[in-house]
N, C-alpha and C positions, 0 to 999 in steps of 0.2 A: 686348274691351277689354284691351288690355296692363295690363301692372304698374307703365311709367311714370304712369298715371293715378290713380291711388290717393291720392297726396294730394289731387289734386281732388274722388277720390268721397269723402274725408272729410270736405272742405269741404263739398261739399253733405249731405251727412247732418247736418251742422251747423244748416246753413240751412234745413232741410226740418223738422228736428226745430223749431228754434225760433220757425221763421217768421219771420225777421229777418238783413239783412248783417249790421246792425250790430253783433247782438245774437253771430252766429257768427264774427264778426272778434274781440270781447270775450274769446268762451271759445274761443279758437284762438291770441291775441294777436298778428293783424296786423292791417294796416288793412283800412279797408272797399274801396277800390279795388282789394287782392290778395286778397277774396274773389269780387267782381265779376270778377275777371279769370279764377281760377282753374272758376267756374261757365260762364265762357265757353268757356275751351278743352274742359271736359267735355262742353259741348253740343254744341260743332263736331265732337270726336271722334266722340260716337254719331249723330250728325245730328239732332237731336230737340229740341225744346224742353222744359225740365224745369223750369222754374220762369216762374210768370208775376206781373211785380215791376208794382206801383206806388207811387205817392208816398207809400202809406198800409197797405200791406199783400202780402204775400209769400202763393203759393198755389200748389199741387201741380201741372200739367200730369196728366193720366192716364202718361204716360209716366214722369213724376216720383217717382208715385205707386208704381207700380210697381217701380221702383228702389231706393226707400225701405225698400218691404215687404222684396224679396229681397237687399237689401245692408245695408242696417244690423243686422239679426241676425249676419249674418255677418261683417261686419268686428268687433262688439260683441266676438263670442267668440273672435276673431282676437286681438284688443288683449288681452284679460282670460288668454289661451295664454300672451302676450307676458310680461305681469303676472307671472304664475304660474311661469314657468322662471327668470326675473328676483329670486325670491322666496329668503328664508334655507329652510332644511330644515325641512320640519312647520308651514311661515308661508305660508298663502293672501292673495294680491295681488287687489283687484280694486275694482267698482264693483256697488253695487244699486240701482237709479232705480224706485224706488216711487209708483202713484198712489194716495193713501187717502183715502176720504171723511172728514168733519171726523165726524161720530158713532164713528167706527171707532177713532177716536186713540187715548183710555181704554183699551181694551181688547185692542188689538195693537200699536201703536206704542209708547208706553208703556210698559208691562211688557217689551217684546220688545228693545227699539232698545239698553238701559244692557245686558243680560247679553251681548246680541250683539256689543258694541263692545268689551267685555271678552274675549271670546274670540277676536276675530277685530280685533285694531285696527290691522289695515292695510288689511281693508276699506271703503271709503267708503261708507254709503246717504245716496242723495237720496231724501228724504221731499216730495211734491206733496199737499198736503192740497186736492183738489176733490170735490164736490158732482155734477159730470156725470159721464155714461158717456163714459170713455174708450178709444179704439182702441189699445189697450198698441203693439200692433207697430209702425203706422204713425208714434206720437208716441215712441219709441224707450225704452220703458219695458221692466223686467226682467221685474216683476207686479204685479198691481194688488190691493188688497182689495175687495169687494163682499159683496153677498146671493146667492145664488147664481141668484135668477131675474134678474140681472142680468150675465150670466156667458155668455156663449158656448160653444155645445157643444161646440166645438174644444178647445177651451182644460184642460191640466189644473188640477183646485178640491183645494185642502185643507183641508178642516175648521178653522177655527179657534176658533169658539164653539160652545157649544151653542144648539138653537131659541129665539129667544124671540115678545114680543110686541108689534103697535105699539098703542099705546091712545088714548085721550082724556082729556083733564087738564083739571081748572080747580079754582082756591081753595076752599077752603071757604066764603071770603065771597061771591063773585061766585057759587055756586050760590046761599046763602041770598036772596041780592038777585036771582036771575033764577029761580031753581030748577033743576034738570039735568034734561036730556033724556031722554025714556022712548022714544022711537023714533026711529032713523035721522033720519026724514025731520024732526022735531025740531030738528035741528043749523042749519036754516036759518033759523029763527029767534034763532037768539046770535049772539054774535060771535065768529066765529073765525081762531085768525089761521093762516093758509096762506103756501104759496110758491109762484112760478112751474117750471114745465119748466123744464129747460134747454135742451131740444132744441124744443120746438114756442112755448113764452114763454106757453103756455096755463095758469092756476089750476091747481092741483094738486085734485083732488077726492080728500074723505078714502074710504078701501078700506075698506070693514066688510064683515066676515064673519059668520057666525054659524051653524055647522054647513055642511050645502049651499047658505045661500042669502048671496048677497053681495048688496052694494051699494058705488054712487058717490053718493059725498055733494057737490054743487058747493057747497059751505059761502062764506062771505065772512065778512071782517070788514075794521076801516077800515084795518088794517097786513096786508102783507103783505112777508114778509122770507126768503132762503134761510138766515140764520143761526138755527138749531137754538134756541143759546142764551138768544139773544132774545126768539124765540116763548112758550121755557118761564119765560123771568123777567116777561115779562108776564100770563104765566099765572097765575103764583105773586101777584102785585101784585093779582092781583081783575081782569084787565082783558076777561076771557076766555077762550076755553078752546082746545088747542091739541094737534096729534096727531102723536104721537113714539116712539120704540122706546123700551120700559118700562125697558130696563138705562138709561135715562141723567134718569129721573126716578124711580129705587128708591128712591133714599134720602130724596127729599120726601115722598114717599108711605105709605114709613115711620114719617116723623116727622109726617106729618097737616098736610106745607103746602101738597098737591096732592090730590086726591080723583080715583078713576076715573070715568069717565059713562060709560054703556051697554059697560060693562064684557062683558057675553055677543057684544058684535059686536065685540072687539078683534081682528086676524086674527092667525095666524102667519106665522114665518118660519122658514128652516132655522138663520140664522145666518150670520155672517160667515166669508167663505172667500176664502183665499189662491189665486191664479189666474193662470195663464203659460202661453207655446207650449209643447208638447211638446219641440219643440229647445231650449228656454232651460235646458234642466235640465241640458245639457252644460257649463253653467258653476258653477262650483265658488263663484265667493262665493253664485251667490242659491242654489244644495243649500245651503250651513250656514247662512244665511238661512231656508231653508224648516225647519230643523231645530229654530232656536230658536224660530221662531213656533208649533210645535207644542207646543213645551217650556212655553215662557214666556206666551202669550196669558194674558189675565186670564180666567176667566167670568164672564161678566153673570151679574146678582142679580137673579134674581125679587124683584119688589117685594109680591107678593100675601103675606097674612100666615099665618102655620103654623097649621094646625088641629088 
């Protein structure tokens, strides 16, 4: 492919990332018929079909796909070189397109995003706060936060928390009105409130551990909600009981507006971890990105009490 074609393959890395003409005519600022056009002459050039459009939705061709993968890294670090020689002396240019789960916020967005913008405020970050697993490269992200058994071995992880734990919550009143569960299989009998997958739309089954031996709890109760929030302020209300990483109901727990249940099968985790291609690291905003997140992350508060 020549180097006349370039604004084409930026267009479609527009259109590919966002799944939308309309939406990559927006953040391009032409119309939607010169990104239609410019998608066209790209396809005629490679002969190939790379986008398959209808009335209701935009979607990758495998040829598409592929183009995605090996060109949008590299036009990224292309643009951000650009940025960067463009720049005053000692003044880093650029962009960081972040995907973070909503539980994560507190504790690395947060803390991380005020000192970062402080030292670096001609850097951009876009912060995506989602719940699924997302394919960083293909959806055209810098790095994503995770756990890290959610993480790809490819991928390089940085540390950003210490381990903690997920648990079981409910009021103090709603045990005394049902009592707390003495074994796993127990949970089936409350109300619990859960979420779906996102990838299969299946219950989420609560994970207990307990030494060697694990189990899946196919729990139910009459809500089921992916906001975290929610879960745990009805929890707090008496409505039932509800299963969450411990840093983000410490402080109820401390104060005695939330209680543990079967506290010995809470599992662990390693913790939250910062997570990118190995080529991403040749771009200079997400390094002082990765720097402050090491710096600045909060650590989750063990909610158990000192002995």
């Amino acid at each position: 492919m020549n180097t006349a074609l370039l604004p084409q393959l930026q267009v479609f890395l527009a259109v590919a990332r966002l799944r939308s003409f309309t939406g990559a005519a927006r953040e391009i600022g032409v119309s939607t018929s010169a990104v239609s056009q410019a998608i066209k002459q790209l396809e005629e050039a490679v002969r190939v079909t790379l986008l398959t459009r209808t009335t209701r939705s935009v979607s990758l061709t495998d040829a598409g796909r592929k183009l995605l993968e090996a060109a949008g890294p590299a036009l990224g670090q292309a643009a951000a070189a650009l940025a960067e020689v463009s720049a005053q002396p000692g003044e880093t240019v650029g962009r960081v397109r972040l995907s973070v789960p909503r539980v994560a916020v507190p504790y690395v967005i947060g803390p991380v995003l005020p000192a970062f913008r402080v030292r670096h405020p001609r850097i951009e970050v876009e912060v995506i706060v989602e719940d699924r697993f997302v394919d960083i490269v293909s959806e055209g992200y810098d790095a994503g936060v995770r756990l890290s058994e959610a993480i790809d071995r490819d991928m390089v992880q940085v540390r950003l928390t210490e381990a903690f734990r997920f648990v079981m919550v409910a009021s103090p009143a709603y045990l005394a009105r049902r009592g707390a569960p003495q074994r796993p299989e127990d949970l089936q009998r409350h109300e619990c409130f859960t979420f779906r997958s996102q990838t299969t739309g299946a219950l989420y089954a609560w994970e207990l551990e307990r030494g060697r031996k694990t189990r899946r709890v196919p729990v139910r109760g009459g809500v089921v909600t992916n906001d975290s929030d929610l879960r745990v302020a009805l929890a707090e209300q008496g409505l039932g009981l509800t299963y969450v990483p411990e840093p983000m109901v410490a402080a109820r727990l401390r104060e005695g507006r939330l209680k543990l249940v079967l506290e010995p099968w809470s599992p662990a985790v390693p913790g939250f971890f910062l997570y990118f291609p190995s080529r991403a690291q040749r771009s200079p905003a997400l390094r002082f990105f990765v720097e402050s997140a090491k710096e600045f992350a909060a650590p989750v508060k063990d909610a158990r009490p000192k002995r």
